[in-house]
C-alpha positions in Angstrom: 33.9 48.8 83.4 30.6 49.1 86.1 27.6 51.3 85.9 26.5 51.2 89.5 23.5 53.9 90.7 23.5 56.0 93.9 22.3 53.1 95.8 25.5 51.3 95.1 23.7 48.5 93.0 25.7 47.5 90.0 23.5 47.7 86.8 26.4 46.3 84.3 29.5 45.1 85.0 31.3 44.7 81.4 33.8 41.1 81.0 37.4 41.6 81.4 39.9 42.4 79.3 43.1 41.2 79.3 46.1 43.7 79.1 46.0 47.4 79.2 43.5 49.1 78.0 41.6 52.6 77.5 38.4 53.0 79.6 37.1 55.1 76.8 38.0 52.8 73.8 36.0 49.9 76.1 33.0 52.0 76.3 33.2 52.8 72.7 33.5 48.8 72.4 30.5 47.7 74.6 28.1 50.6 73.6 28.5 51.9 69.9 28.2 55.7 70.0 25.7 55.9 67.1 23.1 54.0 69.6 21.4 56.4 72.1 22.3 54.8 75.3 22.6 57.0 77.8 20.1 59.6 76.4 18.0 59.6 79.3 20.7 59.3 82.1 22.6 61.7 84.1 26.6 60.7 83.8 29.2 60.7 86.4 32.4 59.5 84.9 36.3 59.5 85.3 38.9 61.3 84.0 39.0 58.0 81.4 36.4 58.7 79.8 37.4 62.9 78.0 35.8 61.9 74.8 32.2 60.7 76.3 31.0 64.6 75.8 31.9 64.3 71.9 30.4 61.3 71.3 27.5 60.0 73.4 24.2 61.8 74.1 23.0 61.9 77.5 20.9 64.2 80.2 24.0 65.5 81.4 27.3 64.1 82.0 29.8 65.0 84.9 33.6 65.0 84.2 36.5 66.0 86.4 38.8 68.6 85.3 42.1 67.8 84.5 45.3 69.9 84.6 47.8 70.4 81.7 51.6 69.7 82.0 52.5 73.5 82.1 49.1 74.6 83.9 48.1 73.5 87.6 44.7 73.9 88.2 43.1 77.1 90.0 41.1 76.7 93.1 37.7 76.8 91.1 38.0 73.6 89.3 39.8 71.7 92.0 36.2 72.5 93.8 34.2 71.5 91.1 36.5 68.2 91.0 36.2 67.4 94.6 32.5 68.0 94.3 32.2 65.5 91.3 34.1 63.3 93.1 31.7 63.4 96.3 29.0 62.3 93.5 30.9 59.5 92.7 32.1 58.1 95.3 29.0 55.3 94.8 30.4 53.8 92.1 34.0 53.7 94.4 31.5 51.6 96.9 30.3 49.8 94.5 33.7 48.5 93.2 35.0 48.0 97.0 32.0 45.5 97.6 33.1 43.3 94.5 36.2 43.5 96.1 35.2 42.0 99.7 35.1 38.8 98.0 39.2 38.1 98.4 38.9 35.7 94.8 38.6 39.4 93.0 41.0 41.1 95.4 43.9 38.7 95.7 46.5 38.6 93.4 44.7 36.7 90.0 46.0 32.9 88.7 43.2 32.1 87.1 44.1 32.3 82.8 40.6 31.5 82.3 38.6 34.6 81.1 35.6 33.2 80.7 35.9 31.5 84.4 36.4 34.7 85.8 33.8 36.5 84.0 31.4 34.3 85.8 33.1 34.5 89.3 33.2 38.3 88.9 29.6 38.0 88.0 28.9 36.2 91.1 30.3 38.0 93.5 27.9 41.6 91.5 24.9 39.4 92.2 26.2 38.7 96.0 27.0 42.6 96.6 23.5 43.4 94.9 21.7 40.5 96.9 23.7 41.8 99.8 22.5 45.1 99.2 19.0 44.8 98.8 18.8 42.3 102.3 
């Protein structure tokens, strides 16, 4: 999970998980809802995250519309999607410059969490120090 601003700097980059798992349940797990977070902040977020209106208070919070099995969508929310997704296309950025560094992009053999939670912490600093110079 990354929180990256417009600028494409990453401001929190959770540790990794092993397995599958929800992006929703993470956030619920790294920022307890009953804790105002994100009161002051203006949300752009995935599909991932449906339950982020129900449960967290923020400034406002952006999230894509998504169709039902039996119903497509009509042209209005596909617009509104596409210009949500024009919004976040930052954080998109912001994930592709962890991923110039090929230890993050490659296929992963290290078992270590811990090790890679500090090489994936590395390379956020590099693409922020990279960013900022």
């Amino acid at each position: 999970m990354l929180i990256s601003t417009k600028n494409r700097f990453i401001k929190y980059l959770s540790r990794p998980y092993g397995g599958r798992r929800h992006d929703f349940h993470l956030l619920k797990q790294e920022f307890p809802p009953e804790l105002p977070w994100f009161e002051n902040c203006t949300i752009r977020v995935d599909s991932g995250y449906i339950g982020i209106v129900n449960n967290y208070r923020c400034k406002s919070i952006s999230i894509p519309h998504k169709k039902s099995k039996n119903k497509p969508l009509t042209s209005e929310p596909k617009t509104t999607n596409k210009q949500l997704a024009s919004e976040r296309i930052f954080v998109e950025h912001s994930i592709a410059g962890l991923k110039r560094f090929r230890i993050l992009s490659d296929r992963l053999r290290i078992h270590n969490f811990d090790l890679y939670d500090k090489i994936l912490g590395v390379c956020a600093e590099l693409w922020n120090f990279n960013l900022a110079n």
